[in-house]
N, C-alpha and C positions, 0 to 999 in steps of 0.2 A: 705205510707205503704211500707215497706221492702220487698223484696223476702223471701220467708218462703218455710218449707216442715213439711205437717202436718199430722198426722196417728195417730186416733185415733183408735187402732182398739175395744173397750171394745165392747159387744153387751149389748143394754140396752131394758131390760124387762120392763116397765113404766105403773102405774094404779094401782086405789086402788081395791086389792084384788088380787095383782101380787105375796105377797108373799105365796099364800094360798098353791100353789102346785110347786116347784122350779124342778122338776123333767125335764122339756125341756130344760132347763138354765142350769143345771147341768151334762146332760146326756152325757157320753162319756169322760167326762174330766179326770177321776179318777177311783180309785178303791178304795180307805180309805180317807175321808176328815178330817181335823183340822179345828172342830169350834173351832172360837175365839171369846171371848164376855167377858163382866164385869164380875162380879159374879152374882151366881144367882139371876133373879130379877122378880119379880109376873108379871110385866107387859111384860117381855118378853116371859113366859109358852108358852103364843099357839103357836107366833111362834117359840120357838123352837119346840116345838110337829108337828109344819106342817112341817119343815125341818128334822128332823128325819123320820117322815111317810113317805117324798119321797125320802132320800137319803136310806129307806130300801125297799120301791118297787125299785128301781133301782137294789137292791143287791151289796149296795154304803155300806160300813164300815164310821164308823166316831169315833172319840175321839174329848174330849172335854178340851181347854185348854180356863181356865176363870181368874178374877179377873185382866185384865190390867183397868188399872185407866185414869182419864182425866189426860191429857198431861202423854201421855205414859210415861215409863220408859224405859231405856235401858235395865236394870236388867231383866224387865219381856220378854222382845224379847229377849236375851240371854238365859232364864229358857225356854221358850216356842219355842226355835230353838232347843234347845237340848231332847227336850219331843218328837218334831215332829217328829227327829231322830228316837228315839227309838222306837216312835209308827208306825215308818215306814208308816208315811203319803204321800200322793203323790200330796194333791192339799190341799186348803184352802179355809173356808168360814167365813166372816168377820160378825158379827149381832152386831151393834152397832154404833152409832157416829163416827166422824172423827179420835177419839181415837184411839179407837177399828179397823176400815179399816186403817189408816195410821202404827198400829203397826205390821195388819194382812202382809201388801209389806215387811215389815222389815222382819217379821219370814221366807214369804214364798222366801226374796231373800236369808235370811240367812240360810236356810237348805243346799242351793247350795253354797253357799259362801266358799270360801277358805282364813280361820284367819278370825280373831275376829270381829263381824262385827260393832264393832265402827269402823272400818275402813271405812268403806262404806258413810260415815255420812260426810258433812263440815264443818269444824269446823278448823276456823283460827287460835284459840287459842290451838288448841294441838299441832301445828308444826307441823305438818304429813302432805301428801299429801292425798287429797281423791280418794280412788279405787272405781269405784262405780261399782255394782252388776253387770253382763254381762246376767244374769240367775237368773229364781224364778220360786220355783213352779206355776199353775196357781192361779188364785184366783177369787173368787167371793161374790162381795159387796153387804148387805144387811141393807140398812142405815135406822137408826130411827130416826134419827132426820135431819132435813133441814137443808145443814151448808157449808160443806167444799169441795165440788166436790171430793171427795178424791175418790167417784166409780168412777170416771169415768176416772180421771188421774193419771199420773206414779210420785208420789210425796208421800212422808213420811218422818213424822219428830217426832222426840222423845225426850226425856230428859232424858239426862247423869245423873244419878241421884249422882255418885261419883263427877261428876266435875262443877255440877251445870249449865248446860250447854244446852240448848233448840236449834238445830237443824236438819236440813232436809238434804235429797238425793232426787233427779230425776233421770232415767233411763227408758228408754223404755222399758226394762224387767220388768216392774214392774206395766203397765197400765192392769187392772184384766179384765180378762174373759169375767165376764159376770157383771152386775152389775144389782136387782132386786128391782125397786126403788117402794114401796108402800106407796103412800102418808099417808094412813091409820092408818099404825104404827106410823105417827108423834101426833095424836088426843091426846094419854097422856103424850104428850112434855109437861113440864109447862112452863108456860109463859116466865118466866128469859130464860129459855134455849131455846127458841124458838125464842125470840126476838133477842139475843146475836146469835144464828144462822144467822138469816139473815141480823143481821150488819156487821160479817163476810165473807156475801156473798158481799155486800157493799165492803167492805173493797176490795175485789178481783177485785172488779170493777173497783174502782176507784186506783186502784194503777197502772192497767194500765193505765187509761187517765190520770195519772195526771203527770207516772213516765215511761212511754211507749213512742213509736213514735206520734209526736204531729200533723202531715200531714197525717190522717188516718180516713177521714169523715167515712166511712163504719164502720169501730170497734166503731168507737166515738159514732153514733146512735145506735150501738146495746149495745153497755155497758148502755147511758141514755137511752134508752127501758126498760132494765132490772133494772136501777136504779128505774125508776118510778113505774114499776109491785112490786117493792119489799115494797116501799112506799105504794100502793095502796094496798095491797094483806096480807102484817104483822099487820096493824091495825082491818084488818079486822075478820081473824084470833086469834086474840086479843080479840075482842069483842065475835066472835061466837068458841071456841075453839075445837068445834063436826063439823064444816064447811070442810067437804071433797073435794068439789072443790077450795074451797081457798088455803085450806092446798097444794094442788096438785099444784095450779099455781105457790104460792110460793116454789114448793121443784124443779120444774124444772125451776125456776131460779138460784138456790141453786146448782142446776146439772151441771151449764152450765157457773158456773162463774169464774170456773177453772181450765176445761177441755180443753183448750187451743183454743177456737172459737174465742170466742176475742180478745186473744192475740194474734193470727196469724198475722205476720206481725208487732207487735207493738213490740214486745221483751222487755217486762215493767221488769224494777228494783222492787226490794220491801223493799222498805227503813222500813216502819211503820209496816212491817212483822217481819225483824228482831228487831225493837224496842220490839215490843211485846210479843217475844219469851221469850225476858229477866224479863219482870214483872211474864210470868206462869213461869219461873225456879225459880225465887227469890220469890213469893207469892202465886203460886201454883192457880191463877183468871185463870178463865176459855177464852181460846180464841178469841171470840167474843169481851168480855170484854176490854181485852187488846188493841183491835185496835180500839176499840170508842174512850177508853183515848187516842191514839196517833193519831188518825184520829185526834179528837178535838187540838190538838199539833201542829201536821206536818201540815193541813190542813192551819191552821193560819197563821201557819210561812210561808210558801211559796205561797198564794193567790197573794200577795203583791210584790214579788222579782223582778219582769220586768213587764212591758207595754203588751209584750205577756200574761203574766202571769194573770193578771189584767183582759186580755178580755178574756181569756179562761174559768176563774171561773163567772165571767159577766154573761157569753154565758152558762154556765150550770146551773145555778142557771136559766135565762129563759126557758130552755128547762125542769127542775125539777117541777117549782112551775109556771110557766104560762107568756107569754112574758110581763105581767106588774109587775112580779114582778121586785123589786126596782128600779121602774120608776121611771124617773128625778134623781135620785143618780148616781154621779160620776163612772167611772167605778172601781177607785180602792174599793171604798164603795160599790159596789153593789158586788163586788168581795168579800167580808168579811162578807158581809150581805148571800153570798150563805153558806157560812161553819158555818157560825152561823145557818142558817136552819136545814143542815144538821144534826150538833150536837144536836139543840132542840129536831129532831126527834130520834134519838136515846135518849136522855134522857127522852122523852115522852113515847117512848115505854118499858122505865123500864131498859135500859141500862145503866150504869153507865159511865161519859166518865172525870171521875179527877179520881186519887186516891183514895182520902178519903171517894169519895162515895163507888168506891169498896172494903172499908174496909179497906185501909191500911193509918193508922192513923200518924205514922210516918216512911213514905220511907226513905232509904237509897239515896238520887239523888244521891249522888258522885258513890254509889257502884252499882244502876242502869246505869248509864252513861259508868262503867269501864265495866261491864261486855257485854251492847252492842257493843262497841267500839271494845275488846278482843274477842267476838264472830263472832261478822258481820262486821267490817272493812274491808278494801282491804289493798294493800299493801302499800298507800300513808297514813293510816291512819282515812280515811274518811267511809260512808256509802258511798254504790252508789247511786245517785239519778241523777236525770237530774242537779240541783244543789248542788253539792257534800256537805255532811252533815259533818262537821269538831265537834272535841270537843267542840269548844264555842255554835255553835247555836244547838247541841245536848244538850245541858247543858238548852240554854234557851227554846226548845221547853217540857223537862219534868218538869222546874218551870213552867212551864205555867198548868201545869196539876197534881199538888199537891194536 
């Protein structure tokens, strides 16, 4: 493990029936808040009704900016920075998915922002240097669905919707307030998005063990902790989908898988993040989705690349499925036999992890490959990964997931 310096400071409200009165969570921060949320939707009524009954016992003002989409837009942070202006808001409150809270950081750093806040954003292929936000309103996350840590951390990412272009910013101005996380609200998640949630908790997990500091036993147990609770706790959930403690164990794993606990110290790359930025800006597949197909990709291709490499996927495949699994197999087989697990179980839970299952019948590889490269390369060319990802084996880890 590295030396690290970690401040989280969000305060987290956590239990089902935490959104019912937000009035403590809320009190003091403002004087006019900017809901942000999808467009109107029947399953969100009450709690909007419980979020305006206590932003008006407060004698809290609020406006309401709706309709940002999955995989935000830039357009709509740009339309809804300039509203919040005018409505002369002073804080923000996010009701919604990863979408919804990752677009809520964008508006509330871009009301403060000075120029255009694609600016703020990384994005290799525009030439520009990224400025990132210094200042943001406060904000406060109110998540429905189990997914992206995004209450809890200084992280948002959107898509350029002129340039076709799916990236993020980080900043410590940007880690929200308060975050009031009620398992309850996730009960009429449906399954796809539910399951695609916590593969993307997955996803967070494993990019730091696999793309993180490799000498770090203490993050390495808590991330398979949280791997196996996700395994044990999404089927479950699955099966009973009114299950409130289930729902709950799985959303603070969801909470906690990208809020920087386990990365402390590991400083993970996220090679299979930005792959799969490039499928939502070219296909518009929803998040989740995207990093099953290049989990099932990236995972394959590098199990195998060194003798380290070999015992480390070995050694989590026993700590995942139990110390006999692929007993007497070879370690580089029992290394390939753990990524094959893991994709079974996303594809068992209804997650798609090729292409074609998630609908897209014939990809572009060449113009998926340019547009990762052009997005998320460094300056040699490559992704970053512990083994640096070149044009060729970028080429052959999205054939492998056609």
């Amino acid at each position: 493990m590295r030396p690290f310096s970690l401040c989280v400071p969000t305060k987290i409200v956590f239990g089902a029936g935490a959104s019912d009165n937000i009035a403590d969570a809320v009190r003091g921060i403002g004087g006019k808040a900017l809901i942000v949320s999808y467009g109107r939707r029947a399953y969100l009524d009450r709690l909007m009704a419980n979020v305006e009954r206590s932003l008006t016992d407060l004698g809290v003002g609020y406006a309401y900016f709706l309709g940002i989409s999955a995989n935000p837009r830039l357009s709509e942070v740009r339309e809804a920075v300039e509203f919040a202006r005018r409505e002369g808001v002073d804080f923000c409150i996010a009701i919604g998915g990863g979408s919804v809270m990752d677009a809520t950081k964008a508006i509330a750093a871009g009301v403060l922002y000075d120029g255009d806040v694609w600016k703020m954003f990384n994005s290799r292929a525009s030439k520009k240097v990224a400025v990132p936000p210094t200042a943001a309103l406060p904000t406060v996350m109110i998540p429905t669905v189990a997914a992206t840590s995004s209450e809890t951390n200084c992280v948002s990412v959107v898509t350029n919707d002129e340039l076709g272009e799916k990236v993020g910013l980080s900043a410590p101005c940007l880690y929200p307030r308060a975050a009031i996380i009620d398992p309850s609200l996730t009960v009429s998640v449906p399954a796809g998005m539910t399951a695609a949630g916590a593969v993307d908790a997955m996803s967070h997990i494993l990019e730091a063990y696999v793309n993180g500091d490799q000498t770090s036993p203490v993050q390495d147990g808590l991330g398979e902790s949280l791997l196996r609770s996700v395994m044990t706790e999404l089927p479950a959930v699955l099966a009973e989908p009114d299950n409130v403690a289930h729902r709950t164990n799985l959303q603070w794993v969801t909470t906690i898988a990208w809020n920087g606990w386990i990365q402390a110290g590991v400083y993970p790359l996220t090679p299979m993040h930005k792959m799969g930025h490039a499928l939502s800006a070219m296909y518009g597949l929803t998040h989740g989705v995207t990093l099953a197909i290049f989990m099932n990709g990236y995972l394959h291709e590098v199990c195998r690349l060194s003798s380290e490499r070999e015992a480390r996927f070995a050694a989590l495949g026993r700590r995942l499925f139990g110390e006999t699994f692929a007993a007497g197999k070879p370690t580089g087989d029992a290394a390939t036999a753990t990524v094959d697990a893991l994709v079974s179980f996303f594809r068992e839970s209804g997650v798609p992890v090729t292409l074609r299952e998630a609908g897209v019948e014939k990809p572009d590889t060449d113009a998926i490959r340019e547009l990762i490269l052009r997005v998320g390369a460094t300056a040699d060319g490559c992704l970053a990964a512990i083994e640096p990802i070149d044009e060729g084996r970028l080429a052959r880890i999205i054939a492998a997931v056609v």
